[in-house]
MDAnalysis code that builds the backbone (N, CA, C; Angstrom):
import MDAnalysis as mda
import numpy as np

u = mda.Universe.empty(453, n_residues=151, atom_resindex=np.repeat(np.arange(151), 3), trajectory=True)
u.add_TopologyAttr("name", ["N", "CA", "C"] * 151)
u.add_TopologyAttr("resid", np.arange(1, 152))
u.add_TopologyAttr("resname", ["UNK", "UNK", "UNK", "UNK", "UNK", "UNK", "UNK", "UNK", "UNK", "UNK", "UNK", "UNK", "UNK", "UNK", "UNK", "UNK", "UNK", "UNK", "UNK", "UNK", "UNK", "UNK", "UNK", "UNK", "UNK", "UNK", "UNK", "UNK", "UNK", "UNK", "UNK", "UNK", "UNK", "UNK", "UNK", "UNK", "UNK", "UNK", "UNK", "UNK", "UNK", "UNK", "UNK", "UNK", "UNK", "UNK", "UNK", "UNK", "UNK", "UNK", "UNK", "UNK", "UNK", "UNK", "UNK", "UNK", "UNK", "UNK", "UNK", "UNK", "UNK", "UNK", "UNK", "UNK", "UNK", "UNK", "UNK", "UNK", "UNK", "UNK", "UNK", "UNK", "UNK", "UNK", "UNK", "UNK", "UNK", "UNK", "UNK", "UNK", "UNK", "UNK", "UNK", "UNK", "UNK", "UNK", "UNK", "UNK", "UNK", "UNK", "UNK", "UNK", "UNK", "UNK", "UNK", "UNK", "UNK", "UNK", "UNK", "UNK", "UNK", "UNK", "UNK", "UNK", "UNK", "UNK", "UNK", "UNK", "UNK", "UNK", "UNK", "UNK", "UNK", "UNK", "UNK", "UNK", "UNK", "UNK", "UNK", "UNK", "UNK", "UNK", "UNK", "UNK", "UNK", "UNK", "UNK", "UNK", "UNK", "UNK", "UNK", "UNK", "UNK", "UNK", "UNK", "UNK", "UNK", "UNK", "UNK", "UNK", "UNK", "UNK", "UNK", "UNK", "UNK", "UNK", "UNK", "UNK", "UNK", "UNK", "UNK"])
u.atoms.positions = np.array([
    [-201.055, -33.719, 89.046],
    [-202.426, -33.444, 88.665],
    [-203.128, -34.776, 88.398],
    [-204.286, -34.682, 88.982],
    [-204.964, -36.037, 88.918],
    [-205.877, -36.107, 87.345],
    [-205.951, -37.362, 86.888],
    [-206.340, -37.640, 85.475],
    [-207.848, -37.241, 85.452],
    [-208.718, -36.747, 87.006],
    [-209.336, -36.318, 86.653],
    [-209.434, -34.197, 86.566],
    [-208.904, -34.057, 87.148],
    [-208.225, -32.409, 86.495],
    [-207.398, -32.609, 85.786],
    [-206.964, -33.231, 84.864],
    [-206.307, -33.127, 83.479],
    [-207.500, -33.341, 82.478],
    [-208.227, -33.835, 82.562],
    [-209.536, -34.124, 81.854],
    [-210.097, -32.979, 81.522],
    [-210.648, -32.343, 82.963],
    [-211.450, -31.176, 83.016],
    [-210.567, -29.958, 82.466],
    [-209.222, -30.006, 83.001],
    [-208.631, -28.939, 82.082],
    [-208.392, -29.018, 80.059],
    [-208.439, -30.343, 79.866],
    [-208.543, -30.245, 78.464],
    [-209.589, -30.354, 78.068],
    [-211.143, -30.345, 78.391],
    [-212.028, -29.812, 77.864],
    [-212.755, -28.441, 78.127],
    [-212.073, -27.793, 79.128],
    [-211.940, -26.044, 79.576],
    [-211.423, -25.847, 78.078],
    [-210.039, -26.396, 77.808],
    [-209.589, -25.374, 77.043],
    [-210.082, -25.647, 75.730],
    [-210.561, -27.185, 75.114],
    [-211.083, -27.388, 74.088],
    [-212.699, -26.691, 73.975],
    [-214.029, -26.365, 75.010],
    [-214.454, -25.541, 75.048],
    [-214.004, -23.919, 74.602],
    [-213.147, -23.475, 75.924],
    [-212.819, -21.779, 75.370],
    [-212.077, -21.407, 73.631],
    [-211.451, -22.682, 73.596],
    [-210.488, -22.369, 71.888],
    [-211.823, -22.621, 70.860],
    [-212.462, -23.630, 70.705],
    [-213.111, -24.192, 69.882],
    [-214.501, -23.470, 69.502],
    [-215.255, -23.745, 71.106],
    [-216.622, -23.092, 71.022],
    [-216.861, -21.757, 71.098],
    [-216.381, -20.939, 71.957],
    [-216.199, -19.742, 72.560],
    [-214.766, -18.900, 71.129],
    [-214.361, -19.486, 70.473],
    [-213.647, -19.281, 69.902],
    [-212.697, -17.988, 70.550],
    [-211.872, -17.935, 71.843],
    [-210.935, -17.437, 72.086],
    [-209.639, -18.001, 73.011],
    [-208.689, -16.966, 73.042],
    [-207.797, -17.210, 72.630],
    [-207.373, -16.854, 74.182],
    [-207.550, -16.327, 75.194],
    [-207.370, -16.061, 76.502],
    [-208.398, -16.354, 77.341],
    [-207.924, -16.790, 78.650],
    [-208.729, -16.940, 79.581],
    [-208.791, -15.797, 80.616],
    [-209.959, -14.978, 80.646],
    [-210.084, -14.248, 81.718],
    [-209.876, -14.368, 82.984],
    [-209.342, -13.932, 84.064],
    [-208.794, -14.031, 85.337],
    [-208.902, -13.047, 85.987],
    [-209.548, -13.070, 87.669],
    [-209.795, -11.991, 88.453],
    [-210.831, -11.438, 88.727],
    [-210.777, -10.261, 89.046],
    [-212.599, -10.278, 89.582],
    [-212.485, -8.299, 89.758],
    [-213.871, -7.936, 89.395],
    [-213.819, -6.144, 89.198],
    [-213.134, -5.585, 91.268],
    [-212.114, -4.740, 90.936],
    [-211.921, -3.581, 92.180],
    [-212.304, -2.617, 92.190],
    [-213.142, -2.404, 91.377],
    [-214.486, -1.267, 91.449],
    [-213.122, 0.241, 91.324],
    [-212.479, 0.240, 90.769],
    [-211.330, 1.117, 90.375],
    [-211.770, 2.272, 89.355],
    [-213.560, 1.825, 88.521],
    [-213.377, 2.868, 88.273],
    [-213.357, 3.022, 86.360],
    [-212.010, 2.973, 86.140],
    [-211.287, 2.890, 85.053],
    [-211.714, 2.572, 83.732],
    [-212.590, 1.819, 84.181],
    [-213.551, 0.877, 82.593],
    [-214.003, 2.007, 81.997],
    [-215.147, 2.998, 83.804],
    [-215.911, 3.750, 83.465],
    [-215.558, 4.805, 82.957],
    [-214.525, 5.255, 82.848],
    [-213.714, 6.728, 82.624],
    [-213.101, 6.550, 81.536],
    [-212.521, 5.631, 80.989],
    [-211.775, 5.735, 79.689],
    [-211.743, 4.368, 79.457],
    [-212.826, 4.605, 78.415],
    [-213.570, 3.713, 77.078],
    [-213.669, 3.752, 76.016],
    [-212.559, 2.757, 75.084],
    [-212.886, 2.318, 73.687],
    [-213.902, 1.786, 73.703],
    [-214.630, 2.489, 72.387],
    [-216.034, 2.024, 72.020],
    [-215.760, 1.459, 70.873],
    [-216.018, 0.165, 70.457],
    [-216.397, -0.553, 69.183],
    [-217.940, -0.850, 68.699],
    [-217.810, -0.226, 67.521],
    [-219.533, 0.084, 66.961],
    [-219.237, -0.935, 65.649],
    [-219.911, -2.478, 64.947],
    [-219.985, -3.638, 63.963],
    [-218.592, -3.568, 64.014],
    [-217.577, -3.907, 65.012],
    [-216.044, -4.667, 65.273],
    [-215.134, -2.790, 64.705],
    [-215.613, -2.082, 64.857],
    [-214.657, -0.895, 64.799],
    [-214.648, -0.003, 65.670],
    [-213.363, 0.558, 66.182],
    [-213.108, 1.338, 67.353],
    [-214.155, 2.929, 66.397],
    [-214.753, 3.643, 66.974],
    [-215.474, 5.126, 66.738],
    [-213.942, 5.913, 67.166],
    [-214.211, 6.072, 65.745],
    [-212.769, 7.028, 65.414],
    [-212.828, 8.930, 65.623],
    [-214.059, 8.892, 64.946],
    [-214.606, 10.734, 65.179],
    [-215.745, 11.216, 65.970],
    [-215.859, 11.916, 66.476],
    [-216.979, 12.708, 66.886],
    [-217.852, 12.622, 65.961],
    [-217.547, 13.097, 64.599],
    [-218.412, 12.852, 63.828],
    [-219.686, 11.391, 63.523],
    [-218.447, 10.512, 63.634],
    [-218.975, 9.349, 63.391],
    [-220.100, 9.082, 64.690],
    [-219.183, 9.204, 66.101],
    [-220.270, 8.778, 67.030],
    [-221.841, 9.418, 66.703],
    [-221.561, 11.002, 66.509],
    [-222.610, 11.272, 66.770],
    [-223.900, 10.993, 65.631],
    [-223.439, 10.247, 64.355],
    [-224.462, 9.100, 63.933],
    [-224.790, 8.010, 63.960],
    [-224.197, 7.515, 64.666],
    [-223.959, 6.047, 65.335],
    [-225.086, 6.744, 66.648],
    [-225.066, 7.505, 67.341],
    [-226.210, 7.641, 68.638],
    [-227.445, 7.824, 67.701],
    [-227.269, 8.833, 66.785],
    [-228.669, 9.061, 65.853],
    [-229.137, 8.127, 65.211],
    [-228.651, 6.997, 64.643],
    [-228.914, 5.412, 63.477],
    [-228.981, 4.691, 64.356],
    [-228.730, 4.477, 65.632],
    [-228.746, 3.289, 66.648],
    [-229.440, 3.206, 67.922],
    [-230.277, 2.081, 67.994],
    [-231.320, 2.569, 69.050],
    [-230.416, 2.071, 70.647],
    [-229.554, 1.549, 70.512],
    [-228.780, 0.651, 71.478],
    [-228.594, 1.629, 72.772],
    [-229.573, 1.710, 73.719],
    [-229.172, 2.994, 74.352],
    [-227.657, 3.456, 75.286],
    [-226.854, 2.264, 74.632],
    [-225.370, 2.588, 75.710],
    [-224.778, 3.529, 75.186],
    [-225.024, 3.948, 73.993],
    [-224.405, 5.369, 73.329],
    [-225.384, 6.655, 73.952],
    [-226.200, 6.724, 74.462],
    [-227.128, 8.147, 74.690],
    [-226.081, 8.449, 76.713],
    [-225.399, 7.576, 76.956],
    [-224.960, 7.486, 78.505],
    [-223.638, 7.796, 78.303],
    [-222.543, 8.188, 77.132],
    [-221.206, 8.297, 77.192],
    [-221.265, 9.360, 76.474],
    [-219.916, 9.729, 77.122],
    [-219.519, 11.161, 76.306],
    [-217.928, 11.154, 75.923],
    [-217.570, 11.282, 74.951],
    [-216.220, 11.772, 74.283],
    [-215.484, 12.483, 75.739],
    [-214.413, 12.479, 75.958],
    [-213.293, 12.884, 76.919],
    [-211.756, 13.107, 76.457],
    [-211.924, 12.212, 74.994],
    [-210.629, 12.379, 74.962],
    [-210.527, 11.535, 73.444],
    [-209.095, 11.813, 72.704],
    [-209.034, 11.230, 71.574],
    [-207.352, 10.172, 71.433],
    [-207.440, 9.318, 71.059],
    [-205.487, 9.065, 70.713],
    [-205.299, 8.692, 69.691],
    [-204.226, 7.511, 69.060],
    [-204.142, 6.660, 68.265],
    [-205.172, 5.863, 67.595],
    [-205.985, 5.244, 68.495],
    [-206.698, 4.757, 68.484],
    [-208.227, 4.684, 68.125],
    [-208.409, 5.827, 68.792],
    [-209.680, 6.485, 68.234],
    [-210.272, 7.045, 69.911],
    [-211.738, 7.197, 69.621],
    [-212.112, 8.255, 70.729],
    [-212.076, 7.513, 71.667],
    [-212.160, 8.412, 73.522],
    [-212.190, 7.397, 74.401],
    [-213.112, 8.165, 75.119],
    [-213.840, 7.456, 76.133],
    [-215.639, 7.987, 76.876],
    [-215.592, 7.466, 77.735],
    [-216.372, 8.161, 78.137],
    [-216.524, 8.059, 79.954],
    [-218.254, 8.295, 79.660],
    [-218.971, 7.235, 80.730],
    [-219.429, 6.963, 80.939],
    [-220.356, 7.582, 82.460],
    [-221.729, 8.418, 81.907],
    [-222.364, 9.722, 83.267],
    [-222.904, 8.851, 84.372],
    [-223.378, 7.150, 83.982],
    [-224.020, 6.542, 85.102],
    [-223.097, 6.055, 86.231],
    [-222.053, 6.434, 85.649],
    [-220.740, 5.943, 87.016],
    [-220.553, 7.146, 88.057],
    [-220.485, 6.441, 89.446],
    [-220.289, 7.956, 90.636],
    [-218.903, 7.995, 90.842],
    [-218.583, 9.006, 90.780],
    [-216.758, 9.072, 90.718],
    [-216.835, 8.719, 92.219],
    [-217.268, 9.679, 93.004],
    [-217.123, 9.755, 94.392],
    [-217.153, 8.023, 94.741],
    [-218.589, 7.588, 94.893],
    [-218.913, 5.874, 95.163],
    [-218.060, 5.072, 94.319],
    [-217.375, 5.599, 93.552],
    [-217.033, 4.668, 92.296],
    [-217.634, 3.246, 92.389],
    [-218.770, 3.636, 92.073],
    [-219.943, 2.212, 92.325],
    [-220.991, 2.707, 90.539],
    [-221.214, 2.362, 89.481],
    [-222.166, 2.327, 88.692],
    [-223.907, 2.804, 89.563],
    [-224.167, 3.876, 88.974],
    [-225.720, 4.168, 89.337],
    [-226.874, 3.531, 89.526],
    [-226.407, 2.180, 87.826],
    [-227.571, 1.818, 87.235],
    [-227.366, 0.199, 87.466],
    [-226.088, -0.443, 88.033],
    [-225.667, -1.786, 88.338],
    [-226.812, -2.830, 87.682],
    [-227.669, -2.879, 88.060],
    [-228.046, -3.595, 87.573],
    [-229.271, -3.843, 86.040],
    [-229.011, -2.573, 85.230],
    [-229.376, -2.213, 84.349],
    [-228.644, -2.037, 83.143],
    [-227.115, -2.401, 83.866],
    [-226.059, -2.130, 83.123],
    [-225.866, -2.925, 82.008],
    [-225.394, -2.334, 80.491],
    [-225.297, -2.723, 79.252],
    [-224.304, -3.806, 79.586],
    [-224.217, -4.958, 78.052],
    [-223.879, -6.085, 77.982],
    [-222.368, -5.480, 77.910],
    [-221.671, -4.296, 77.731],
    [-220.229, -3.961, 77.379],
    [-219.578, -4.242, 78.549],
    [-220.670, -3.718, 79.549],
    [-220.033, -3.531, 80.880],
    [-220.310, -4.385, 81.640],
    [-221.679, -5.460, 81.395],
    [-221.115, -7.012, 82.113],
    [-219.761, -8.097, 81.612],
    [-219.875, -7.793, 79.920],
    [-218.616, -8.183, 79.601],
    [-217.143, -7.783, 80.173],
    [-217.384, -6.616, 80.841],
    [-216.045, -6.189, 80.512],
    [-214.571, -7.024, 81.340],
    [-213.466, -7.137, 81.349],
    [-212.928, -6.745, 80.380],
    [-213.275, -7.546, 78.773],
    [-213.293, -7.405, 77.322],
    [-213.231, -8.815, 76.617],
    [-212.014, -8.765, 75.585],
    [-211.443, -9.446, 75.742],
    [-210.252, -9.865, 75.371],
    [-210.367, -9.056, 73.805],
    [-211.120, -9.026, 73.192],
    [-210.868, -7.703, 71.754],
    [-210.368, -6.779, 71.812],
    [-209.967, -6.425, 72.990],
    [-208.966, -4.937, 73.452],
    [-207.960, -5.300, 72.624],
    [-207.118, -6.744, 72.938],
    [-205.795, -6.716, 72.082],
    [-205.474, -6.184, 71.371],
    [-206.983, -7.005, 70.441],
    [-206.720, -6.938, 68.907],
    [-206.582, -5.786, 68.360],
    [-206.926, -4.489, 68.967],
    [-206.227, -3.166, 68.619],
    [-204.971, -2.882, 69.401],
    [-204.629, -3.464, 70.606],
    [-203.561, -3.292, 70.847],
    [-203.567, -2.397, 72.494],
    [-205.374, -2.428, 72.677],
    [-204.882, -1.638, 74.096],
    [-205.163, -2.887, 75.519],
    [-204.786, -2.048, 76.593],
    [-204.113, -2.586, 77.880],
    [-204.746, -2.425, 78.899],
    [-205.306, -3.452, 79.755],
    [-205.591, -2.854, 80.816],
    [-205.527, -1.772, 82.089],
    [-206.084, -1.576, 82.566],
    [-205.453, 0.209, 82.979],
    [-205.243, -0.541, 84.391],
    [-204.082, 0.043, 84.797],
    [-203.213, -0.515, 86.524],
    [-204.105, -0.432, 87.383],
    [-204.082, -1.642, 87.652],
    [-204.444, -1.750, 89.148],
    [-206.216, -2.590, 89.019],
    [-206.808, -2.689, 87.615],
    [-207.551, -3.622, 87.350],
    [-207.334, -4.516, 87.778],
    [-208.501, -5.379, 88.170],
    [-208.419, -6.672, 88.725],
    [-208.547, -7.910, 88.291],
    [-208.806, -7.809, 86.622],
    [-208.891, -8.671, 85.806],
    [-207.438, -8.434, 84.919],
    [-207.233, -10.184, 85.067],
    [-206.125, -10.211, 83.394],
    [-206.818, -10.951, 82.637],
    [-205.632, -11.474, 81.981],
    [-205.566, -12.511, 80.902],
    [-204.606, -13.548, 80.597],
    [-204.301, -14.837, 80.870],
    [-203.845, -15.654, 80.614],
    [-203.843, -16.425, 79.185],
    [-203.183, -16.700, 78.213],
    [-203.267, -17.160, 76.797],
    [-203.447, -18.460, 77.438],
    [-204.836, -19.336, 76.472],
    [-204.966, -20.408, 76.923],
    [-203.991, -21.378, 75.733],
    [-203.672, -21.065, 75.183],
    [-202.133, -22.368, 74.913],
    [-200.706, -21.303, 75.019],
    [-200.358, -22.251, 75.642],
    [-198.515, -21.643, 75.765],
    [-197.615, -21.301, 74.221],
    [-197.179, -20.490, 74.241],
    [-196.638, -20.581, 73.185],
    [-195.810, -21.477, 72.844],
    [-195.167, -22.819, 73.732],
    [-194.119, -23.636, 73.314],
    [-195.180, -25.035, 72.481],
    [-196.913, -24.786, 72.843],
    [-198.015, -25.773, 72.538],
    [-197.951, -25.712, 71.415],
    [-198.432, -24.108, 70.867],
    [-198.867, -23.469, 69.034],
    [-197.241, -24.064, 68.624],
    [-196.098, -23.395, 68.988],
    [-195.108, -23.739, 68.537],
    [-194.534, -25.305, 67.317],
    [-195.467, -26.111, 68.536],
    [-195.026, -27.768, 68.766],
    [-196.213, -27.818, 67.373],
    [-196.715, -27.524, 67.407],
    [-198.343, -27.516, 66.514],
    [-197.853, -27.076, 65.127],
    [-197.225, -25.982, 65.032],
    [-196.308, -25.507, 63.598],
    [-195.487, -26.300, 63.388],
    [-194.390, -27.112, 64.099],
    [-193.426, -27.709, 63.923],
    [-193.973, -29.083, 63.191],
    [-195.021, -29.590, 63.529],
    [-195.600, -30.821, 63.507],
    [-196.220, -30.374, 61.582],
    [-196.814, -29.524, 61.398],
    [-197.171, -29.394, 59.894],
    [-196.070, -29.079, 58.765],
    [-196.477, -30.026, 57.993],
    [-195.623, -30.075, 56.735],
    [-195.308, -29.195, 56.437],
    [-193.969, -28.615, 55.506],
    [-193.703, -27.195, 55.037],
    [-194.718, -27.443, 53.675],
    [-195.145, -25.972, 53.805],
    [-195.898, -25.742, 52.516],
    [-194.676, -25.760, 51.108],
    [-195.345, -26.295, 49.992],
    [-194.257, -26.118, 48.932],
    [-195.075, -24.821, 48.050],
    [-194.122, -23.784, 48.401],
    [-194.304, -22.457, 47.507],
    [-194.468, -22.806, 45.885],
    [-193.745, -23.257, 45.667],
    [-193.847, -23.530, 44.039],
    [-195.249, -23.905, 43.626],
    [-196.156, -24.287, 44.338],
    [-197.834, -24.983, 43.829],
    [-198.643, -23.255, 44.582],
    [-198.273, -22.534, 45.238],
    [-199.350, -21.673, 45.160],
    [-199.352, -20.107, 43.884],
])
């Protein structure tokens, strides 16, 4: 690798860790599969919508119109999951493409983890962790042991 792509790769990643404050790098590109649109965790101020109940004041208190376009389909662990009426099953192409809410230009965003769910097969996006775990590792090893006795 030339010192000038070693450059550019350590300020990629000092950008995505630092500024962007995350922790994976997105990879891949949409196969129009579909999947996003059909079964969707919704997070409403960083929480998955756990009840029916709840959504349906979250559509009534919130003017954000990406809640008046989904509907409940299904429930798990996790909380509810929605599918989305502007998607054509048949075209599996979005209706409204280019009208489409910020969830679904984002999508995938790496906050899935953090509850613990997975991309659905055959998506065309991953995720790569932008430090290796042997990096963080080297990074723990390098800091002093804390002395328990002072906290």
């Amino acid at each position: 690798m030339t010192l000038k792509n070693r450059l550019f790769e350590k300020l990629k990643k000092f950008y995505h860790l630092k500024i962007l404050k995350r922790h994976y790098y997105r990879l891949g590109k949409c196969r129009r599969c579909g999947c996003c649109c059909e079964n969707i965790y919704v997070r409403h101020k960083n929480k998955i919508i756990k009840t029916k109940e709840e959504f349906e004041q979250i559509k009534k208190s919130d003017s954000y119109s990406f809640y008046q376009h989904i509907s409940v389909i299904d429930k798990d662990d996790f909380g509810l999951i929605f599918e989305c009426d502007r998607f054509d099953k048949e075209k599996r192409l979005c209706k409204d493409h280019k009208k489409r809410p910020s969830i679904c230009k984002n999508y995938p965003s790496e906050e899935i983890f953090s509850f613990g769910a997975q991309l659905q097969e055959g998506c065309g996006y991953s995720f790569e962790p932008i430090e290796k775990f042997d990096e963080v590792f080297k990074k723990v090893l390098k800091k002093p042991p804390r002395d328990f006795e002072q906290i």
